[in-house]
C-alpha positions as CSV (number, residue, x, y, z in Angstrom):
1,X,-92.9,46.9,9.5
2,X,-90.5,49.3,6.8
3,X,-88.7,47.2,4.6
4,X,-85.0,47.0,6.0
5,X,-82.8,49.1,3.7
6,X,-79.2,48.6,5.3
7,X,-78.1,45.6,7.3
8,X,-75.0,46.1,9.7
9,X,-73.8,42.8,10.0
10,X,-70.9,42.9,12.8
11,X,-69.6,39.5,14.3
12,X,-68.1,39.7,17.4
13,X,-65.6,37.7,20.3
14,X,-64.8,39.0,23.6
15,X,-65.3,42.8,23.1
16,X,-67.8,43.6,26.1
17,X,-66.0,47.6,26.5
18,X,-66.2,48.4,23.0
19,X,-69.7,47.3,22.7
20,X,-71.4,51.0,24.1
21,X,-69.2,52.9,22.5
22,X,-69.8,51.4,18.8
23,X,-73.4,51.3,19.2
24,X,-73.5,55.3,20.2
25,X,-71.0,55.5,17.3
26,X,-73.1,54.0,14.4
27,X,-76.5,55.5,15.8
28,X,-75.1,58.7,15.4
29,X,-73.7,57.9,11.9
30,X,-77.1,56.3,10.7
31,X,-79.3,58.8,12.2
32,X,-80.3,59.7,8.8
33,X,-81.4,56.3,7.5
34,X,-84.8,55.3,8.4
35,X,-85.2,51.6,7.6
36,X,-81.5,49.7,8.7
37,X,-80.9,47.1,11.6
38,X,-77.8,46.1,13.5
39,X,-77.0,42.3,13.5
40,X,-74.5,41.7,16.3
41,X,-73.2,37.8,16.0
42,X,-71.8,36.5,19.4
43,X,-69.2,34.2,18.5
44,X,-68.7,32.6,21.3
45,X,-67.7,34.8,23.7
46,X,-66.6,34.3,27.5
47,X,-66.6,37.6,28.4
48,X,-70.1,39.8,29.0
49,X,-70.6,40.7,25.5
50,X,-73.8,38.9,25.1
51,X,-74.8,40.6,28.6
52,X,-74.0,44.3,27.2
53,X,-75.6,43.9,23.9
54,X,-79.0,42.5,25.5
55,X,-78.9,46.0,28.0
56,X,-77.8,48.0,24.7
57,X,-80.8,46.5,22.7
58,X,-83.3,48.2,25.4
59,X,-82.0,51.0,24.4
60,X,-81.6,51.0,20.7
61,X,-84.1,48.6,19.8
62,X,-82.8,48.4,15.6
63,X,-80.3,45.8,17.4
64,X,-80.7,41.7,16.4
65,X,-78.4,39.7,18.1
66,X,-77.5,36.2,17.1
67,X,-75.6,34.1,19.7
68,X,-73.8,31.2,18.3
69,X,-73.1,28.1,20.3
70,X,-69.3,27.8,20.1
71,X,-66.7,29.9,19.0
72,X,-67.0,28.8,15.3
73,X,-64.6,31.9,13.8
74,X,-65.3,35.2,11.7
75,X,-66.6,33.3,8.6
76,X,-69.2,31.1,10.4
77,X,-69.9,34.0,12.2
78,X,-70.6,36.6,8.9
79,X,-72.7,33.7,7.5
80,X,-75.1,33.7,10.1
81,X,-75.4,37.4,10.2
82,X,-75.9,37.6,6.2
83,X,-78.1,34.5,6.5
84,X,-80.6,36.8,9.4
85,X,-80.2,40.3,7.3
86,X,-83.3,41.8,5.8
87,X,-81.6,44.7,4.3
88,X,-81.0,45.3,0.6
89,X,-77.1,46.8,1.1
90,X,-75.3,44.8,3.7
91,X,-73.2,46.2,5.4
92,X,-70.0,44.5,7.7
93,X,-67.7,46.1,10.1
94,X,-65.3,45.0,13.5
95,X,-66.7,45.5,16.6
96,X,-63.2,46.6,18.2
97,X,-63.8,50.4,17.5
98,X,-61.0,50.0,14.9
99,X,-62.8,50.8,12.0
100,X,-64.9,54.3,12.0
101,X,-69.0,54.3,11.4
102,X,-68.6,58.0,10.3
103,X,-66.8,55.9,7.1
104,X,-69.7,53.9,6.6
105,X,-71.9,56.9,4.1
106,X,-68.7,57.1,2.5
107,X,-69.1,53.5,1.1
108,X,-73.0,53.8,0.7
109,X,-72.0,56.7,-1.6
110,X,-69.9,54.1,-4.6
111,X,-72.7,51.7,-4.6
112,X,-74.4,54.4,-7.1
113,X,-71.4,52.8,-9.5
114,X,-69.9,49.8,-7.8
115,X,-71.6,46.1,-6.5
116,X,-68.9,45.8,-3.7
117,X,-67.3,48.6,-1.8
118,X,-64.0,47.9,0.0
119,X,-62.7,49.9,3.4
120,X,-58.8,50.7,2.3
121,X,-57.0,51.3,6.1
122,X,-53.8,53.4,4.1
123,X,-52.7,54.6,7.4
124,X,-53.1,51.3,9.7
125,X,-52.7,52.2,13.5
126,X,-51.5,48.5,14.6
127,X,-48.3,47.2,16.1
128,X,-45.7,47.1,13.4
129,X,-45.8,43.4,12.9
130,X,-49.2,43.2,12.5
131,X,-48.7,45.8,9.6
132,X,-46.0,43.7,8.6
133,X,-48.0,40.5,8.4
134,X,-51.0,42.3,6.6
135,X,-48.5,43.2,4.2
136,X,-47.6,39.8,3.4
137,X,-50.8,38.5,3.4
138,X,-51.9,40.9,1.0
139,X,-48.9,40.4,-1.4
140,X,-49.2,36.5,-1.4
141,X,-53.1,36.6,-1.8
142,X,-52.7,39.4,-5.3
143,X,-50.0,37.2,-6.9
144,X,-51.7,33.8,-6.2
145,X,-55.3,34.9,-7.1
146,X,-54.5,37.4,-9.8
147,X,-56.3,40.5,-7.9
148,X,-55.6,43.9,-7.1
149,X,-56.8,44.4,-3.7
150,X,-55.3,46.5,-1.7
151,X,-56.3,45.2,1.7
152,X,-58.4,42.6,1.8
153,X,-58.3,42.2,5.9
154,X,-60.3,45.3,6.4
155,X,-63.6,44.0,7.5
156,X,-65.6,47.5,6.9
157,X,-67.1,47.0,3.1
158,X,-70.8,47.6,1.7
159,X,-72.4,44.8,-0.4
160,X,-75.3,45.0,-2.8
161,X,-77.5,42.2,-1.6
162,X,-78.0,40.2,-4.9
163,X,-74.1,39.9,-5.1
164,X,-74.2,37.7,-1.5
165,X,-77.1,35.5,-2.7
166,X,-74.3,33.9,-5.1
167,X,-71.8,32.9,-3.3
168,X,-71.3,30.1,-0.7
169,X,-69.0,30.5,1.9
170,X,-66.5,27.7,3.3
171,X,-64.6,28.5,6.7
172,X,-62.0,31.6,6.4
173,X,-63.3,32.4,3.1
174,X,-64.6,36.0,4.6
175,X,-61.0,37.5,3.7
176,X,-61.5,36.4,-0.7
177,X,-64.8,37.9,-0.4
178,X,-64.1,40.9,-3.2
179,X,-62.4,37.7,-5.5
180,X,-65.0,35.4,-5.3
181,X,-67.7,38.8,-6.2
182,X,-65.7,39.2,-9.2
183,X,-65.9,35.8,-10.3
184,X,-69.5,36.5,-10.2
185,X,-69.2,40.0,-12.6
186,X,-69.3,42.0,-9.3
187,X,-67.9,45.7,-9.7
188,X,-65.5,46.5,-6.7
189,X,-64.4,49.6,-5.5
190,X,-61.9,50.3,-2.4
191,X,-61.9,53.6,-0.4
192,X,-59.4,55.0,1.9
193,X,-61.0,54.9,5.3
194,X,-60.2,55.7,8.8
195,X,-58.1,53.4,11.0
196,X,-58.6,53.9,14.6
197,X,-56.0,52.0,17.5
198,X,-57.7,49.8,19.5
199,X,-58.7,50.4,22.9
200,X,-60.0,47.6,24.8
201,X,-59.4,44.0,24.4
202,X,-56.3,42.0,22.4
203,X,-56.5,41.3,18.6
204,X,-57.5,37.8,17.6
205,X,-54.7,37.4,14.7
206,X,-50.9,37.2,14.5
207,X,-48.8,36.2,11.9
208,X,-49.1,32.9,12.1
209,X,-53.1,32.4,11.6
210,X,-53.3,35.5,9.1
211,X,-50.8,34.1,7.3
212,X,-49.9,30.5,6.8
213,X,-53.5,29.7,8.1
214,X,-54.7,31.1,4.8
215,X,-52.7,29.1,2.4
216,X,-55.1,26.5,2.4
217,X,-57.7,29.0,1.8
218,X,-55.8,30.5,-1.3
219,X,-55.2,27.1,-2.8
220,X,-58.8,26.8,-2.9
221,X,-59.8,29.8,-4.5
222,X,-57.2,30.0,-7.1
223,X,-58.5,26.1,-7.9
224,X,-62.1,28.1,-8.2
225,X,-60.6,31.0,-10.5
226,X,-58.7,28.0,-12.8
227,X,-61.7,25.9,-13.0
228,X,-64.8,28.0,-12.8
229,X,-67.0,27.7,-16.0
230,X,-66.9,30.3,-18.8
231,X,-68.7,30.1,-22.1
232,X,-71.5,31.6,-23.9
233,X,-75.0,29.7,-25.8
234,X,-75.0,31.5,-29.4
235,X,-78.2,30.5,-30.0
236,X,-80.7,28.0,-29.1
237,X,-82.7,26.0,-31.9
């Protein structure tokens, strides 16, 4: 078998109707890519997801799907997908047709430059409190872990493989993923990509577990950022 160059790794609850169309979607984007796979990671869901992506995989047979055993949340979820990838670039995206696979070359593109490549939604098509809570989240994560990022929630973004190796992740720590990479010299780079409404199914996050939820988590990673070690051997005798 080729060696797997790209790795979509795209976790998944409850989103049986969206399933056909994404798939069509990103085979149409990644028709011309030879060697990549589709990891789909069933977390948990009591719906027929699990159902449509075992039809879809007779089909289009570059699909892997992992099926956790509980509903163990988007983290646990991208683990498990990163853990099962083969490819050298990795790849992660929503599987609620909200982001756009025709963005996906557009981030393949920076890794010439960059180790991390960030989807940037600048023209969000959610209900305005969920805009509104983004927002927030966004602001309180910059000015408590000393980053830049313009919006950390988007879920489309392009790693180099090596960068993934070095990290360990703890639960809910998928949304500090571009801090974390920089602790470990990563280059990031966000793009503006497209934001699609959704069409089928309900969002799994309101303000109050994108928001106070993640306090705990920022705690932690601006405990990391203080106390991670920095120096430098001048020579060895």
């Amino acid at each position: 078998m080729n060696e797997i160059d790209i790795s979509l790794v795209i976790p998944l609850h409850n989103e049986e109707e969206s399933l056909p169309f994404l798939v069509n979607e990103i085979s149409d984007t990644m028709a011309s890519h030879k060697n990549y796979e589709i990891i789909f990671i069933d977390d948990g869901s009591t719906d027929g997801s699990l159902s449509t992506l075992i039809h879809l995989k007779e089909k289009y047979p570059r699909i892997r799907i992992i099926k956790l055993k509980d509903r163990y949340g988007q983290t646990s979820a991208m683990d498990a997908g990163f853990k099962k990838a083969k490819g050298r670039i990795i790849v992660t995206m929503d599987a609620d047709l909200q982001n756009d696979p025709a963005d996906i070359d557009k981030l393949l593109s920076e890794l010439n430059w960059y180790d991390i490549v960030i989807g940037w939604r600048s023209e969000r098509k959610d209900t305005w409190l969920k805009r509104l809570s983004s927002r927030i989240a966004n602001f309180v994560r910059n000015r408590i872990t000393d980053d830049e990022i313009k919006d950390v929630g988007c879920t489309l973004k392009a790693y180099k493989r090596e960068f993934l190796d070095r990290v360990k992740l703890y639960n809910g720590m998928h949304r500090f993923l571009p801090t974390l990479f920089k602790m470990e010299g990563a280059r990031v780079k966000e793009v503006k990509v497209n934001h699609r409404p959704r069409r089928y199914g309900r969002s799994k996050y309101n303000v109050r577990n994108r928001v106070f939820k993640a306090i705990y988590d920022l705690i932690a990673v601006r405990w990391m950022k203080r106390r991670r070690l920095i120096y430098e051997i001048e020579e060895e005798l």
